[in-house]
N, C-alpha and C positions, 0 to 999 in steps of 0.2 A: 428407571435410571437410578444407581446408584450415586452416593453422596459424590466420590470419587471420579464420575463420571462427567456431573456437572459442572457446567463451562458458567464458571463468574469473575470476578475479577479476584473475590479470596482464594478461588482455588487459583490460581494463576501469579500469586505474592503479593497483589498489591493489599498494603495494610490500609484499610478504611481508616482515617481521621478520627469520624465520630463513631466509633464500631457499638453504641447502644441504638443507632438508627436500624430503625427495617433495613433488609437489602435494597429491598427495592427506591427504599427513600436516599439513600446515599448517593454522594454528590462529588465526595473526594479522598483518596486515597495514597497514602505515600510506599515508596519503591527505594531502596539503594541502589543506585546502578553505577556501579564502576565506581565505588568509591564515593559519590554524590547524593546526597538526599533530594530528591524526586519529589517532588506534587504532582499528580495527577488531580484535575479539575473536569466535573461535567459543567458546561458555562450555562444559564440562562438570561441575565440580568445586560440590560445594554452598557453599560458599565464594563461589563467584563469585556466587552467584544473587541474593542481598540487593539489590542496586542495582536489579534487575530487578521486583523488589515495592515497592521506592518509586516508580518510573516507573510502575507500575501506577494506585498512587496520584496520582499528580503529573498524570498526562497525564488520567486519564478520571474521579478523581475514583471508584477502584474501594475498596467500602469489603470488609473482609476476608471476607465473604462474597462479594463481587465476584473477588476476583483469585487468581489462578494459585499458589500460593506454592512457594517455595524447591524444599522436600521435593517436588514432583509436578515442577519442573521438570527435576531429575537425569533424567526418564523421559525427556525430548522426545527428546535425541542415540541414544536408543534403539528408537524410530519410524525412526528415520533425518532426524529430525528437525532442524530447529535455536534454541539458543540465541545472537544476537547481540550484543554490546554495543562502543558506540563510545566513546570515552573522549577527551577533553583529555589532553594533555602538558605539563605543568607546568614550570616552568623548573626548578625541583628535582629533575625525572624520574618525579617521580609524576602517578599518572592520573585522571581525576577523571570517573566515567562520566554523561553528557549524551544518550543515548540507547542503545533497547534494542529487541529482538524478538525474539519463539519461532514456531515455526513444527511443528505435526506432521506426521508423514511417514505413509505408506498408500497404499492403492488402493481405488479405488471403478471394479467393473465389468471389473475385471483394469490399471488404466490405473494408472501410477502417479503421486500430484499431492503436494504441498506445501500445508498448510492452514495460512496465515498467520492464527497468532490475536492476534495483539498486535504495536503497532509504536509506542512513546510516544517524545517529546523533552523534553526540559526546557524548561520556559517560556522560560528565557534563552538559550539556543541555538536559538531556531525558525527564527530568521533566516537560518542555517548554509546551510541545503538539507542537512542529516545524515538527513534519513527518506528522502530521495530515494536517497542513496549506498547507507544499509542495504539501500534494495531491489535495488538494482542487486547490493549485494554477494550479498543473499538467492538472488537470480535465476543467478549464477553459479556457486554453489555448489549450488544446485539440479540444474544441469544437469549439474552436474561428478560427482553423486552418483548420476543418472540420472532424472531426475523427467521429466516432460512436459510437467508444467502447475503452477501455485502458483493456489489460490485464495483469495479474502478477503473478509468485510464491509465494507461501511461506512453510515453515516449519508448518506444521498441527500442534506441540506441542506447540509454543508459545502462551501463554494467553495473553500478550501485544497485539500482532500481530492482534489475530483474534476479540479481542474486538474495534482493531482501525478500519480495515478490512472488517468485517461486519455488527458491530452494530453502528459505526460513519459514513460511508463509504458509504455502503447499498451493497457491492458487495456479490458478490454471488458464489458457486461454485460447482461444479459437475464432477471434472477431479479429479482424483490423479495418480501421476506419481511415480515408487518406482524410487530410488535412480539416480534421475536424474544428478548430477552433481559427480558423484561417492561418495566413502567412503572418500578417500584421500583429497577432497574439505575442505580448511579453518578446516586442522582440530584442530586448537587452540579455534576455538569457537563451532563445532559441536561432538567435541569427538571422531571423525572417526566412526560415526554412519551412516548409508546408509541416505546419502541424501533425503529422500523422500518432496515430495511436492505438494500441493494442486494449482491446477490451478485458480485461480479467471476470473471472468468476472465485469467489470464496466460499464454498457450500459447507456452512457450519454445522451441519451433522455429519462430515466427512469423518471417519475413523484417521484417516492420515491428516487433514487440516486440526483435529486435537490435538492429536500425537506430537504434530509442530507447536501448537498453542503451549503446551507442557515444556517444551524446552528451551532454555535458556540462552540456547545459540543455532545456527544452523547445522545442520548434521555434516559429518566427516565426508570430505569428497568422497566419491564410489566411482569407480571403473560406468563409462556409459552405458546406457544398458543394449543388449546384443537387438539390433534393428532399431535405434535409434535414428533421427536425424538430427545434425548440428547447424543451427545458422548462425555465424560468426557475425559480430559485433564491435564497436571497438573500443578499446580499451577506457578514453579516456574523451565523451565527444565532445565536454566542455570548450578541454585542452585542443582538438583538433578543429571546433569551431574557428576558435579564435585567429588559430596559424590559418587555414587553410579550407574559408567556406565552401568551394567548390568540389572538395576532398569530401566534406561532411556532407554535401548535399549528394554525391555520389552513392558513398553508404546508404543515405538515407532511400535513394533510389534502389539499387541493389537489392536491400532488406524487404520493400515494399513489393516485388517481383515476386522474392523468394518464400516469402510469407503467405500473401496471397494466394499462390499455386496449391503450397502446401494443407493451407486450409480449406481449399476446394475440393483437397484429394482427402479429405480426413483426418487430415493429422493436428495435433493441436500441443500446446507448449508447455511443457511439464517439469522441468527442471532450467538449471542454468548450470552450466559448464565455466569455471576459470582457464586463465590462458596457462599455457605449463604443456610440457610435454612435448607429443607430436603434434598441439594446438597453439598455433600464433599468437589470436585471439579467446577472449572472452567467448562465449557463444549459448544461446538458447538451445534447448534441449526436447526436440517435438519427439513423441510418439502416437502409435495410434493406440485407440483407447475404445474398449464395448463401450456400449449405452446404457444407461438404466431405460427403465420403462417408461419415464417422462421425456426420454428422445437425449437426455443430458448425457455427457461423458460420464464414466463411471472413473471417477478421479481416483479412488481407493488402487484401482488395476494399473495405476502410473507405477514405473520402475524408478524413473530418475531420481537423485537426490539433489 
């Protein structure tokens, strides 16, 4: 593999702090994005961890039976795992942390993957693009550690989500799990709607998940690709929680049908679609996709953008 091909975090912008350290010793690295000087943090120290349990709270609404704490996060970097946090630069030089992620590390089946359990921003910061970078940073520290793949949940209804997801991202997915974390989970930010969640896959030797790692935004909408299919989404289910749970618990119904079928019949979700057009809604972007030889989709053969 050439220089150019390598997936780290300097190939990807972020400037190491202490750039006389090994790569592989390096722990934190700074980013401008949007005009803002960026810290990027690998955590290990309990000390760091605090900021990581308010984001907890902040971002899903996770009440202390809900979240990860402090004390169990010292284990992740011990998985081979990781603890993230990005932080503001203050004119003073102090840090002010605005986003965060853990990740544990294992093999399932001899393969070894990355399980992204957590990745929150601060309400005031969403506008950044900072969950995008954390991934990007997550994905190349991933691969610098040896991993093969990173996998995650998420909420099928959020359009934020699956346009970062799939169409910035290049992941993919073909699992849905109903109500995985029960009804009672965070239920300040999900309404006490069955947790359902779609399983992502990130396979970091992908030619097309680099491709996305390299750039700096998501690619230009594209026409859908011919034999596509579209499951619509809606716009906005924070906003439609709050007016109208019975509304959102319908989608949420509907989705879970539509999904499931399709992923029994082989199709699996490769892109996201914006609303515009002859499209109401937002929507997920399935197509069917060959296998490689390990039984996986072959994610390169996706059309969607």
């Amino acid at each position: 593999m050439t220089s150019d091909q390598l997936l780290t975090p300097e190939a990807l912008g972020f400037e190491p702090v202490a750039p006389g350290d090994a790569p592989e010793a390096r722990t934190a690295w700074r980013m401008v994005v949007r005009g803002q000087t960026i810290e990027f943090r690998r955590l290990h120290a309990l000390a760091e961890m605090a900021p990581v349990e308010e984001l907890q709270r902040e971002a899903f609404g996770a009440t202390d039976l809900d979240l990860i704490p402090a004390s169990e996060l010292v284990v992740v970097p011990e998985t081979g795992g990781q603890v993230l946090a990005a932080s503001v630069i203050e004119p003073a030089g102090s840090r002010r942390v605005i986003a965060a992620g853990f990740a544990w590390g294992g093999f399932v089946g001899g393969r070894p993957r990355l399980v992204s359990d957590f990745l929150g921003v601060r309400r005031q910061a969403r506008s950044l693009g900072i969950g995008g970078e954390l991934k990007r940073l997550q994905a190349a520290l991933a691969a610098q550690d040896g991993f093969a793949e990173i996998i995650w949940t998420v909420d099928p209804l959020r359009a934020a989500n699956a346009r970062l997801n799939f169409r910035k991202l290049g992941a993919y997915s073909g699992v849905y799990e109903r109500d995985r974390y029960g009804q009672d989970f965070a239920q300040s930010h999900y309404g006490g709607l069955p947790s359902d969640r779609l399983h992502l896959t990130w396979p970091l030797g992908s030619d097309r998940v680099r491709r996305r790692l390299r750039q700096s935004s998501a690619p230009t909408a594209a026409p859908i690709p011919e034999g596509a299919r579209l499951a619509p989404i809606p716009d906005d289910i924070d906003r439609l929680l709050a007016a109208d749970r019975e509304a959102a618990l319908a989608w949420r119904l509907r989705l879970r049908d539509a999904l499931e079928s399709a992923f029994a019949d082989g199709w699996v979700i490769t892109g996201f679609a914006p609303a515009g057009g002859a499209h109401e809604h937002p929507a997920l972007v399935l197509e069917r996709l060959p296998t490689l030889p390990d039984g996986t989709p072959d994610i390169d053969a996706a059309l969607a953008e």
